[in-house]
C-alpha positions as CSV (number, residue, x, y, z in Angstrom):
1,X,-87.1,31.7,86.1
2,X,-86.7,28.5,87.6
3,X,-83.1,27.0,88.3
4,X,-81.2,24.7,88.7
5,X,-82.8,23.7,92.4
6,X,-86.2,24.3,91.3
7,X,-86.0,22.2,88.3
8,X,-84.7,19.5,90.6
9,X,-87.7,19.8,92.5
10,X,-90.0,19.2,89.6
11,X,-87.6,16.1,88.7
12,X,-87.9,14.7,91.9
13,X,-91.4,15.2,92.0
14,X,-92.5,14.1,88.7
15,X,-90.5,11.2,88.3
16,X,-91.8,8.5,90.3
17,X,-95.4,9.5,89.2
18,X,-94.6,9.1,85.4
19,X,-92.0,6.3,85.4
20,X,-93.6,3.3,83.1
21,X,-96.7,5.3,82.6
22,X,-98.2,4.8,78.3
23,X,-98.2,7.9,76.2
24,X,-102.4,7.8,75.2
25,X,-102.1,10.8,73.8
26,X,-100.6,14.4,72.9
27,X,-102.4,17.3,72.8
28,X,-101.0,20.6,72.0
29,X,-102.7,23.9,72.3
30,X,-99.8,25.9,70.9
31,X,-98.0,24.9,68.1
32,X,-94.5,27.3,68.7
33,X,-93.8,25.5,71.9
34,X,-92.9,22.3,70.5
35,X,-89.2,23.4,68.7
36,X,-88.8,20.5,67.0
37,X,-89.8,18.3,65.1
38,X,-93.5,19.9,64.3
39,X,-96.4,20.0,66.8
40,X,-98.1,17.3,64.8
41,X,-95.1,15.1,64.6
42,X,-94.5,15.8,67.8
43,X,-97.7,14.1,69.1
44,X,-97.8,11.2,66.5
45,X,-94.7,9.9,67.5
46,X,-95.2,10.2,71.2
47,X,-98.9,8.1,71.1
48,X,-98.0,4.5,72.3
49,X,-94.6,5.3,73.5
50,X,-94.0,4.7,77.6
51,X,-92.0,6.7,80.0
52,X,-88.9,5.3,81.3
53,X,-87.1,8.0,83.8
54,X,-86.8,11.2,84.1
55,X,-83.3,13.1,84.2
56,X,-82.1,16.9,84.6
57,X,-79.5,18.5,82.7
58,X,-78.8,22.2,84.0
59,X,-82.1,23.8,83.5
60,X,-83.4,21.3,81.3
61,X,-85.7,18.5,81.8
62,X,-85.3,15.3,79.7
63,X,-88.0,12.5,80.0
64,X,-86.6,9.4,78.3
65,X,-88.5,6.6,77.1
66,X,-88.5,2.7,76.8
67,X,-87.8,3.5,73.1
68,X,-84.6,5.8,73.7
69,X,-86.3,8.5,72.3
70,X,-86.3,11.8,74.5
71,X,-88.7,14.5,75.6
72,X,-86.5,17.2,76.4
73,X,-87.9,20.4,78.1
74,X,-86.8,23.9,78.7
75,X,-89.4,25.9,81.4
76,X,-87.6,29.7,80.6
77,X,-89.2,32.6,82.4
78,X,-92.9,30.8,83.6
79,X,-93.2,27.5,82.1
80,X,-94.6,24.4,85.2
81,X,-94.6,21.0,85.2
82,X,-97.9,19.2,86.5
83,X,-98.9,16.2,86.9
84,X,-103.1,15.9,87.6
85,X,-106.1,13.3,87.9
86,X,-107.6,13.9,84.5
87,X,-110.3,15.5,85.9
88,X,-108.8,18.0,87.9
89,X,-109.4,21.9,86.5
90,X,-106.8,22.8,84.1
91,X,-104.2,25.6,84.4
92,X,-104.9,28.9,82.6
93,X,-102.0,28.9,79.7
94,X,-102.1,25.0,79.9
95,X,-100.4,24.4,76.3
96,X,-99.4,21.4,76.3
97,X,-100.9,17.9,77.8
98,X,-99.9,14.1,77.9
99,X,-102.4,12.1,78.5
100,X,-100.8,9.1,80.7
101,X,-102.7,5.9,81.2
102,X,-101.3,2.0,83.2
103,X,-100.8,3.6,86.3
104,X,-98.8,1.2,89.2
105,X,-99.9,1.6,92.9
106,X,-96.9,4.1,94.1
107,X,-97.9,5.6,97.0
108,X,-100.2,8.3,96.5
109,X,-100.5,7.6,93.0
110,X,-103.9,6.7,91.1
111,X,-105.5,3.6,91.7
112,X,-104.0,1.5,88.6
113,X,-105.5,2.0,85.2
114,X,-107.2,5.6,85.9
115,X,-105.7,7.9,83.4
116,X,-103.5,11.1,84.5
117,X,-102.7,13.7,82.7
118,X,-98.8,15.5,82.5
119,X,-99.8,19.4,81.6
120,X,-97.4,22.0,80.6
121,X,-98.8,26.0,81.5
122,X,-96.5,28.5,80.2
123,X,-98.1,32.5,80.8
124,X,-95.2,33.8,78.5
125,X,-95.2,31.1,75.9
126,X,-90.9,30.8,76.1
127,X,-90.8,27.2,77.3
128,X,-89.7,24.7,74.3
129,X,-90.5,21.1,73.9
130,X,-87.8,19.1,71.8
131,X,-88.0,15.3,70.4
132,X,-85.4,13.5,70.0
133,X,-85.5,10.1,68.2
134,X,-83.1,6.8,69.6
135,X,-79.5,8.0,68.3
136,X,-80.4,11.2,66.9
137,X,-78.2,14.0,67.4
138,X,-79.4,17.2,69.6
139,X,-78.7,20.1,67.7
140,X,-81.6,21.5,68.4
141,X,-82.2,22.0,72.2
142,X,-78.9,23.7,73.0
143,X,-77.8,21.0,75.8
144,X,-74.9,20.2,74.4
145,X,-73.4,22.9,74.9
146,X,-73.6,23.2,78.6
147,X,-70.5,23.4,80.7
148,X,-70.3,21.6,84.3
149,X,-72.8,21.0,86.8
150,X,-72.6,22.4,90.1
151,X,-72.3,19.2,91.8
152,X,-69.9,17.7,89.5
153,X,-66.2,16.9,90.8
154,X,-65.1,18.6,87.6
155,X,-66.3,22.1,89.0
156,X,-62.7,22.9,91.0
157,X,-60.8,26.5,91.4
158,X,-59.0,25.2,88.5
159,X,-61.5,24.9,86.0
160,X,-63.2,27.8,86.8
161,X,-59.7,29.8,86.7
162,X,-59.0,28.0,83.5
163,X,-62.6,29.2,81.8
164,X,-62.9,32.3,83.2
165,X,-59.1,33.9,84.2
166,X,-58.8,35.9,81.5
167,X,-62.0,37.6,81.5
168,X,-62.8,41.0,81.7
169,X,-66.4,40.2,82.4
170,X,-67.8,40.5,85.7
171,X,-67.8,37.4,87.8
172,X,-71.6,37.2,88.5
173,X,-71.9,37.4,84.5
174,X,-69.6,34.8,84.3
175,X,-71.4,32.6,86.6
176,X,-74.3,32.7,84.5
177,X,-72.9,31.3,81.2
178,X,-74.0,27.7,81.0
179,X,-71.3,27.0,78.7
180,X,-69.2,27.2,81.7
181,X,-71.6,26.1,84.6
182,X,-75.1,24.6,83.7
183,X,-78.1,25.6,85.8
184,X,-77.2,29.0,87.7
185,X,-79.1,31.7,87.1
186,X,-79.8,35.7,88.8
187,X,-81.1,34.4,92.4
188,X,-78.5,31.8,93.2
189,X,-75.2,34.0,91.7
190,X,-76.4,36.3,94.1
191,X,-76.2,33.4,97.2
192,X,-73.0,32.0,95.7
193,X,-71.4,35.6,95.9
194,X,-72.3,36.5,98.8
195,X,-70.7,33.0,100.2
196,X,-67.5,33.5,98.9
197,X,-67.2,37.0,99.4
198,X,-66.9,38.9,96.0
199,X,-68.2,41.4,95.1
200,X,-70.6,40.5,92.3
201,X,-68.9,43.6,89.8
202,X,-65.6,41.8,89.9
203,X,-64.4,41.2,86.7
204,X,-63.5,37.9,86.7
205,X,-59.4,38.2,85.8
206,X,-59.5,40.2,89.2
207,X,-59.8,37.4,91.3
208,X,-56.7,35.4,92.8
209,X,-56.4,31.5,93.3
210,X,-57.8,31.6,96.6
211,X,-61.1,33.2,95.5
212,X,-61.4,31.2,93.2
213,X,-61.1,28.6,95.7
214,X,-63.9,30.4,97.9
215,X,-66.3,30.4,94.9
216,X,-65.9,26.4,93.7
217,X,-66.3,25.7,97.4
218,X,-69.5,28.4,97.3
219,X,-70.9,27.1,94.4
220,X,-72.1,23.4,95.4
221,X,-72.6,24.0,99.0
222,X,-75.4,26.5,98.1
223,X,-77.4,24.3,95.2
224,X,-76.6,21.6,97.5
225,X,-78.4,23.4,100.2
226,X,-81.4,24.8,98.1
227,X,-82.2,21.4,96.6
228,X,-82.5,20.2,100.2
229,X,-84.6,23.4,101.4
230,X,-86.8,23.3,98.3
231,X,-87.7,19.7,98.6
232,X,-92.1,18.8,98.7
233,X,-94.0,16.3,98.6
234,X,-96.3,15.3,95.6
235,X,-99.6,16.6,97.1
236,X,-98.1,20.3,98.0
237,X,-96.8,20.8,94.3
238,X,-99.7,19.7,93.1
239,X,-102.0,22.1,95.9
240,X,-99.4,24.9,95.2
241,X,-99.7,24.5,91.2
242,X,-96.1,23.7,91.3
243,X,-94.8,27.1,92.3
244,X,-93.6,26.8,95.8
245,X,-90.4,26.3,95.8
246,X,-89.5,27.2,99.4
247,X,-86.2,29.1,99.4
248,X,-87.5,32.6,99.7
249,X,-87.0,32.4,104.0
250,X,-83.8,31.4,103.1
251,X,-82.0,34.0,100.8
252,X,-79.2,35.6,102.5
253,X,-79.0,38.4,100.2
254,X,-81.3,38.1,96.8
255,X,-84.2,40.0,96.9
256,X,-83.0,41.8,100.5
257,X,-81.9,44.9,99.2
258,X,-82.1,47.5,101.9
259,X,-82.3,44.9,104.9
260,X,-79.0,44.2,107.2
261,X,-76.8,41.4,105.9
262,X,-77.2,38.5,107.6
263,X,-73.7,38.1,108.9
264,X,-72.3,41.8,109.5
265,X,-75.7,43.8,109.7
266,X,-74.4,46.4,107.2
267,X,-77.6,47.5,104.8
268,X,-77.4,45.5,101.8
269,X,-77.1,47.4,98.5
270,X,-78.0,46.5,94.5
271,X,-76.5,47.4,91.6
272,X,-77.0,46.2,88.2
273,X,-74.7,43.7,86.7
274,X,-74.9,42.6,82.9
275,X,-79.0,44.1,82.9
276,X,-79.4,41.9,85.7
277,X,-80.4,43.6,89.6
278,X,-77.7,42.1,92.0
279,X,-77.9,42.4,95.9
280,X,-74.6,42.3,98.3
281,X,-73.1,43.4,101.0
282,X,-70.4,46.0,100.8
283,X,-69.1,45.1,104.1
284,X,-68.5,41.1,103.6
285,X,-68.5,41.6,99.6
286,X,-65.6,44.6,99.4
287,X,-64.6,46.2,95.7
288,X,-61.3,46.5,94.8
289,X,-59.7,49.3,96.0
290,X,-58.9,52.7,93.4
């Protein structure tokens, strides 16, 4: 599943290419992805409308427009973001596709007035589209209800001791509800952890002030640092179908199981916390003692 770095990378990509680009028209291949309002409502009120900016919210995607009404977006396990010539061969499990028209010379962009199309692919069909009209409460999309960014000065020892002292839950668990921090998922708990030194089975009320203070340090330094790693220009997304996101050479820990840590050289190990694999070191990432 993409987070919150990856999801960056689309913004960052797809932004400039779509900003005051006309709405021509909606096409949706599978109804169930658009949550709300219906597929067919969906695409009538989107024809005519133009793109203003694009913005991220945790793992969400929102792509406002000139009318204040907002496309907001939700890639799950497999969903991508592309933006294509519309003539370039579409992506199997393409489901959804904007067809964009008024290009400006940006760049590599289009020459103006050639038509490009925004297509959503989605192999596992849990990505959701949501519209939101000018003023209209989101009660839909779950967005709301997110807690802090990682980048946000809000994101102290404090606040994470606050919302997650008295837990009995382990840490990594904790780190992945997005009531508390928006956009964190299995890969980068697994970074963050290994950062600040705890063992990813902590439960949370375990942990004194100072690791807390480890982990709100840990926490932006490493989506700070995968944000940067992952970053690619418009023509390699668009070559790589949108799926390179770079920060596989970079992993200290995730997906390493079995391979020396990167700072002690003790063999990495994985255990399962909350149904979800998780990779550390038990050298630099020590239990509590019995």
């Amino acid at each position: 599943m993409p987070e919150l770095p990856e999801v960056e990378t689309i913004k960052s990509v797809i932004e400039p290419q779509i900003q005051g680009l006309m709405i021509d028209k909606v096409s949706v291949k599978r109804p169930e992805v658009v949550a709300y309002p219906a597929a067919d409502e969906f695409c009538g009120l989107l024809t005519g409308q133009t793109i203003s900016h694009m913005t991220r919210r945790g793992k969400f995607l929102v792509i406002h427009l000139n009318s204040d009404d907002r496309i907001i977006l939700h890639l799950r396990m497999t969903g991508c973001l592309l933006l294509t010539p519309a003539d370039h061969p579409e992506e199997k499990h393409t489901h959804v596709i904007f067809k964009l028209s008024n290009v400006m010379e940006r760049g590599h962009s289009t020459e103006k007035g050639q038509s490009v199309e925004l297509r959503f692919s989605d192999t596992r069909r849990f990505g959701r589209f949501w519209l939101l009209k000018k003023d209209e409460a989101d009660t839909y999309s779950g967005i709301e209800k997110l807690g802090a960014e990682p980048l946000d000065k809000l994101l102290t020892a404090e606040y994470l001791n606050a919302h997650l002292g008295k837990r009995k839950k382990a840490v990594k668990e904790c780190l992945l509800d997005q009531s508390i921090i928006a956009g964190i998922g299995n890969i980068y708990s697994d970074e963050i952890l290994f950062t600040a030194g705890i063992y990813p089975a902590r439960p949370a009320n375990s942990l004194n002030i100072k690791e807390w203070e480890r982990l709100a340090a840990a926490i932006p330094e490493r989506i700070s640092y995968f944000i940067e790693v992952n970053k690619i220009t418009p023509e390699e997304y668009l070559e790589t179908k949108g799926q390179d996101y770079r920060n596989t050479p970079f992993l200290q820990v995730y997906g390493r199981e079995g391979k020396p840590c990167p700072k002690c050289g003790e063999m990495l190990c994985r255990i399962v916390v909350g149904g979800r694999g998780s990779v550390y070191c038990p050298a630099c990432q020590k239990d509590l003692e019995v």
